[in-house]
NUTIRO-446567 format. One record per residue (C-alpha): x, y, z; chain; residue number from 1; residue in three letters. Coordinates in steps of 0.25 Angstrom, whole numbers, padded with zeros to 4 digits. Example, Ala and Ser with C-alpha at 12.3 -4.5 7.8 and 13.67 -1.06 7.14 Angstrom:
2
+-------+-------+-------+--------+-----+---------+
!     X !     Y !     Z ! cadena ! num ! residuo !
+-------+-------+-------+--------+-----+---------+
!  0049 ! -0018 !  0031 !      A !   1 !     ALA !
!  0055 ! -0004 !  0029 !      A !   2 !     SER !
+-------+-------+-------+--------+-----+---------+
//
This chain:
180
+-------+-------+-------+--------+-----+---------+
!     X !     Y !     Z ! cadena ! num ! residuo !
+-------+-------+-------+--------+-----+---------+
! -0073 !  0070 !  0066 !      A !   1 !     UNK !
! -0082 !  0059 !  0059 !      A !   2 !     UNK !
! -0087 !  0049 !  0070 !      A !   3 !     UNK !
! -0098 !  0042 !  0060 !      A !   4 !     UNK !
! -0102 !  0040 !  0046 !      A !   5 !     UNK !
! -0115 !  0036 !  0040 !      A !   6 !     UNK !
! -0117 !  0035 !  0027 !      A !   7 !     UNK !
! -0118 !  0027 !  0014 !      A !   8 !     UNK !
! -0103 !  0019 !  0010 !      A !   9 !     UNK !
! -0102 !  0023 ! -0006 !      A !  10 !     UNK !
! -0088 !  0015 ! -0008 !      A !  11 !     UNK !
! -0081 !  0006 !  0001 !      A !  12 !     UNK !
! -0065 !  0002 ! -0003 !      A !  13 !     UNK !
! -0058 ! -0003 !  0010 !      A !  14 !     UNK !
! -0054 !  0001 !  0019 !      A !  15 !     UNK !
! -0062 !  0015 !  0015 !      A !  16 !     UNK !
! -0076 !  0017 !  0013 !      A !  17 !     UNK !
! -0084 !  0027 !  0008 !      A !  18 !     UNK !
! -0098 !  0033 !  0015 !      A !  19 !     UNK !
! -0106 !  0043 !  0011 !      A !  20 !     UNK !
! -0111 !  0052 !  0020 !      A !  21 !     UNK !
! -0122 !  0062 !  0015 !      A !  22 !     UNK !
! -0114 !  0065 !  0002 !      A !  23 !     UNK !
! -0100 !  0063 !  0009 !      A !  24 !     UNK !
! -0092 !  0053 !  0005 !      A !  25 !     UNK !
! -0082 !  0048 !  0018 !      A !  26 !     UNK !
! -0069 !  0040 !  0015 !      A !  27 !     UNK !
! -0070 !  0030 !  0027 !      A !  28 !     UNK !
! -0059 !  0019 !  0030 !      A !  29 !     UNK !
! -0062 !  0006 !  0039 !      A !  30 !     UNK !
! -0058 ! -0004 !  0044 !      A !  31 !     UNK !
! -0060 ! -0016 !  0032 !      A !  32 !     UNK !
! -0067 ! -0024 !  0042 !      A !  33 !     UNK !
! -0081 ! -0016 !  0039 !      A !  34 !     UNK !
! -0079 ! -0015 !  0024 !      A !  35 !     UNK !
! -0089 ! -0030 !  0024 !      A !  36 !     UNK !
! -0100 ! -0021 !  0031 !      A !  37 !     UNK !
! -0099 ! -0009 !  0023 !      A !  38 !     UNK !
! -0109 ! -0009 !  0012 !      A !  39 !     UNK !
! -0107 !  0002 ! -0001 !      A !  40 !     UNK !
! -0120 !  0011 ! -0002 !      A !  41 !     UNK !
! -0127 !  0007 !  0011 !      A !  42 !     UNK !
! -0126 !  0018 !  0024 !      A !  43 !     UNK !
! -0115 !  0013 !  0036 !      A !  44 !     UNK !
! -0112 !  0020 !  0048 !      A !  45 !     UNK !
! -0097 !  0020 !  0053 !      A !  46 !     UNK !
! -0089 !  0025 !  0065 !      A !  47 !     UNK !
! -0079 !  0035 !  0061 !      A !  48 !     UNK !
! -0065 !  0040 !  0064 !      A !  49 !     UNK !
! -0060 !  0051 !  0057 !      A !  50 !     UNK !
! -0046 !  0053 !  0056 !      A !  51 !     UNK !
! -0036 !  0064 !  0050 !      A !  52 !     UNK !
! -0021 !  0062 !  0047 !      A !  53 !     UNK !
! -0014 !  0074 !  0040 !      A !  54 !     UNK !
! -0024 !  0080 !  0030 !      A !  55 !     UNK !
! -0034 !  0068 !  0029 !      A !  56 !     UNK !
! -0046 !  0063 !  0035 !      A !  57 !     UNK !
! -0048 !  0047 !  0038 !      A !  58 !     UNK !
! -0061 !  0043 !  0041 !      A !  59 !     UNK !
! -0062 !  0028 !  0047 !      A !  60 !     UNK !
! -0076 !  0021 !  0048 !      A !  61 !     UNK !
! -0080 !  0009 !  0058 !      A !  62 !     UNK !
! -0093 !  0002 !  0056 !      A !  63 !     UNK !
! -0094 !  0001 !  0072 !      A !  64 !     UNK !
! -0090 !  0009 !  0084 !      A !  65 !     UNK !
! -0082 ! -0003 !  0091 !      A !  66 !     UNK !
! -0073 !  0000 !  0075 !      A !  67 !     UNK !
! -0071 !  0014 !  0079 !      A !  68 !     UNK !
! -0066 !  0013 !  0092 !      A !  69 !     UNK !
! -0057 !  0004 !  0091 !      A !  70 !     UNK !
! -0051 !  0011 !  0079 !      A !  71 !     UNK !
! -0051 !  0022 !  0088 !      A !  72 !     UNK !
! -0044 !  0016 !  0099 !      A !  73 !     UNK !
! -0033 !  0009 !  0090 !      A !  74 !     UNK !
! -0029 !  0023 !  0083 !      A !  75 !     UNK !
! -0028 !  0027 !  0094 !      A !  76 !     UNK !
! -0014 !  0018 !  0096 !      A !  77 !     UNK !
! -0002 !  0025 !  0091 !      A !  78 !     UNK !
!  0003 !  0020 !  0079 !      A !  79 !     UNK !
! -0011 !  0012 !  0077 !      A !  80 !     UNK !
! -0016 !  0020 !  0063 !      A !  81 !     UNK !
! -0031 !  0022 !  0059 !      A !  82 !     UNK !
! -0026 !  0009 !  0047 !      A !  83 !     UNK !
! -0022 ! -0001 !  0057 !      A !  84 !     UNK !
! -0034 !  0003 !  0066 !      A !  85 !     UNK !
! -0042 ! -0001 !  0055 !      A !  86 !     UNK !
! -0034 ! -0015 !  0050 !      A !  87 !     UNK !
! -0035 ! -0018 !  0064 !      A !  88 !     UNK !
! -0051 ! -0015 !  0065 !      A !  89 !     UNK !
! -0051 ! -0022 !  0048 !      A !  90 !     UNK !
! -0046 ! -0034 !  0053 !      A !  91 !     UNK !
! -0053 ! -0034 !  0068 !      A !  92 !     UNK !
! -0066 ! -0031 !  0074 !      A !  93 !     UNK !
! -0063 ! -0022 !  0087 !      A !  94 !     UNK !
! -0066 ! -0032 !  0098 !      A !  95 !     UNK !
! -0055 ! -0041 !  0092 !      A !  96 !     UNK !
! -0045 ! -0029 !  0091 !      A !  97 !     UNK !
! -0049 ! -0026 !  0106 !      A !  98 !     UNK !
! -0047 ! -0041 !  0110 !      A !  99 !     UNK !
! -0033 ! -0040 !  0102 !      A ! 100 !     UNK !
! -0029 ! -0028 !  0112 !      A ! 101 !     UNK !
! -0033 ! -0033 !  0124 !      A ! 102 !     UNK !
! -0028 ! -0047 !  0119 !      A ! 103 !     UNK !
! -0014 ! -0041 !  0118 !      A ! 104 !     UNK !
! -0017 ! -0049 !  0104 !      A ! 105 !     UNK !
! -0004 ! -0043 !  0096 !      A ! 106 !     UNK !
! -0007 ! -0055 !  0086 !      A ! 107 !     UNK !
! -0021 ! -0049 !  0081 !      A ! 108 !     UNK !
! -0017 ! -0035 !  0081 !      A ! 109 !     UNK !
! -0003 ! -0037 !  0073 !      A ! 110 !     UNK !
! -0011 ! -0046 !  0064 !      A ! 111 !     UNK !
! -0017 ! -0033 !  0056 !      A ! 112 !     UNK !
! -0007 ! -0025 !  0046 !      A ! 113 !     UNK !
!  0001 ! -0013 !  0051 !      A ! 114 !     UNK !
! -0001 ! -0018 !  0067 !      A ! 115 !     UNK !
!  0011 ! -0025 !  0069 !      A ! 116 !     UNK !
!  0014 ! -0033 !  0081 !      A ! 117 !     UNK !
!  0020 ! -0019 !  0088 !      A ! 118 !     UNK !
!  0008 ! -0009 !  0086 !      A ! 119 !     UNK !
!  0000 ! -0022 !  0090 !      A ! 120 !     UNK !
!  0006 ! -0021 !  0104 !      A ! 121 !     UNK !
!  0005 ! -0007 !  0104 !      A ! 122 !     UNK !
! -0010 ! -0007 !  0102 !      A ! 123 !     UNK !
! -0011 ! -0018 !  0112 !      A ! 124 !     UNK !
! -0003 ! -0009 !  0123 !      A ! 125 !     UNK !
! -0012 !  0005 !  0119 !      A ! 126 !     UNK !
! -0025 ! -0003 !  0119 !      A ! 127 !     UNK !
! -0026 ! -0013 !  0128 !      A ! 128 !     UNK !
! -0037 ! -0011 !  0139 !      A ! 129 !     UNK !
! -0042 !  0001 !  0132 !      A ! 130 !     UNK !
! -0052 ! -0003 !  0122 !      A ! 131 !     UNK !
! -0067 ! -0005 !  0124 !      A ! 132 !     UNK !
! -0077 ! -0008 !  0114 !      A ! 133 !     UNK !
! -0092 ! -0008 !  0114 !      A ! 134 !     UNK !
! -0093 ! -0023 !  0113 !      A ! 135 !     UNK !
! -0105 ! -0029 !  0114 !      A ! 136 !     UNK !
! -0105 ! -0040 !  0124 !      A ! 137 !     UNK !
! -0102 ! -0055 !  0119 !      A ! 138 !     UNK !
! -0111 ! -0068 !  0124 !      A ! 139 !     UNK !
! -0100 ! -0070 !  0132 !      A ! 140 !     UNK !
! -0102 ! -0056 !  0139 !      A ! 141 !     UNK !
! -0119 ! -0058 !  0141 !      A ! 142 !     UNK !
! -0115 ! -0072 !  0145 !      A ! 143 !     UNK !
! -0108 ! -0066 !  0156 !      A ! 144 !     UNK !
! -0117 ! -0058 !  0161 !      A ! 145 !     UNK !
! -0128 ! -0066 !  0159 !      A ! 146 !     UNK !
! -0122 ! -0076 !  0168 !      A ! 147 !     UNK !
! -0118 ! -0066 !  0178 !      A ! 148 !     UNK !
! -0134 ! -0061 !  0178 !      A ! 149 !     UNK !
! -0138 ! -0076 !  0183 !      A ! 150 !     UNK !
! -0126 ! -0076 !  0194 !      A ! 151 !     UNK !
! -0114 ! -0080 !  0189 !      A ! 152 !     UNK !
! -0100 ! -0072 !  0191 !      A ! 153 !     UNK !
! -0094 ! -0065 !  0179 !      A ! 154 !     UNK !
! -0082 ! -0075 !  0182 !      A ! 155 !     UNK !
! -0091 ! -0086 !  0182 !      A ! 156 !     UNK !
! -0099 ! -0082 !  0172 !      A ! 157 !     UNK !
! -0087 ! -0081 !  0163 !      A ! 158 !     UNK !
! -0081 ! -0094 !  0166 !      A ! 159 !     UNK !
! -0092 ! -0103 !  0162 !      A ! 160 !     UNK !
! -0092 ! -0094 !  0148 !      A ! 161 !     UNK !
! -0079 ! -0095 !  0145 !      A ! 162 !     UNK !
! -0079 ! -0108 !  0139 !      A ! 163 !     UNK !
! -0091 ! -0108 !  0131 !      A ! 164 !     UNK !
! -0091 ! -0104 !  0115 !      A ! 165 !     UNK !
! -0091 ! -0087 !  0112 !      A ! 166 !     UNK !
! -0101 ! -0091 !  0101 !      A ! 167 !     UNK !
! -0113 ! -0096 !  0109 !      A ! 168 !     UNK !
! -0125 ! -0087 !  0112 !      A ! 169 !     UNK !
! -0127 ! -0080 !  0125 !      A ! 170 !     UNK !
! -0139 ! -0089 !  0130 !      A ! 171 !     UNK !
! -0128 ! -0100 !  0128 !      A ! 172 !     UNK !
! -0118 ! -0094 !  0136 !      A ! 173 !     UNK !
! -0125 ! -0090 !  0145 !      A ! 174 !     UNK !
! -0132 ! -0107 !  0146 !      A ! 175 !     UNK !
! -0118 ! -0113 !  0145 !      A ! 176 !     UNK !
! -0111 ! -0104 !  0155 !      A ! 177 !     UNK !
! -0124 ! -0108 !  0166 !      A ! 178 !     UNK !
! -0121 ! -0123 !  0162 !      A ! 179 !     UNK !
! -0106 ! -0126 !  0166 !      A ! 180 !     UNK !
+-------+-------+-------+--------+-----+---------+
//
């Protein structure tokens, strides 16, 4: 199997791209959320899966490992294709498809071509509580813990959080949440 690529992309015409890779030329299709980042004639790394149905081989390429597994996790849903796996991940990042799942969000999901409302729900039922990322933590998350490291409870800690804007800085937080 082809777990990585690296190599210089020589043509890019979404949803393929093609890199070379000392002399070989791989036919790679991805998601059209990474076509922005993909540069002609400059080197690129990308996560792969690999593949075959009848006589061909498909490769698929993710700029990030977060990418692959997801795409791994939502083939592995019967009646979910490699295709809808990747409108979901062109049209999503793979924390807002996790949030979807665990959201029971059949509006978001049903939302991308060739996922109706019924292989939404199925998705929903295969996957729920069984996907875990590599996230890095948020504010929020440091926030917590810092206020736990200066003696509050998680509970509490969370509490006087809750209300304040995502967008401010941990520092902030973390000042804000010791005010109220």
């Amino acid at each position: 199997m082809i777990g990585s690529l690296k190599g210089r992309v020589i043509e890019k015409n979404p949803p393929y791209f093609m890199v070379d890779v000392a002399g070989v030329g791989f036919i790679v299709q991805g998601p059209l959320s990474i076509f922005d980042k993909i540069i002609e004639n400059e080197e690129i790394s990308i996560y792969t899966k690999c593949l075959f149905k009848e006589e061909e081989a498909f490769i698929y390429g993710f700029l990030s490992k977060d990418q692959l597994d997801i795409f791994n996790t939502l083939i592995s849903v019967p009646g979910l294709g490699p295709k809808s796996a990747l409108n979901l991940l062109s049209k999503f990042t793979p924390e807002e498809i996790t949030k979807a799942i665990e959201t029971e969000s059949l509006e978001m999901l049903s939302s991308v071509p060739k996922i109706g409302k019924k292989l939404a729900s199925k998705i929903i039922l295969e996957l729920k509580g069984k996907i875990t990322l590599t996230a890095k933590p948020t504010s929020f998350d440091q926030a917590i813990n810092a206020l736990c490291s200066l003696g509050l409870t998680r509970m509490e800690a969370i509490r006087r959080l809750k209300d304040l804007p995502n967008d401010l800085s941990l520092e902030e937080l973390v000042k804000r949440a010791l005010r109220t």
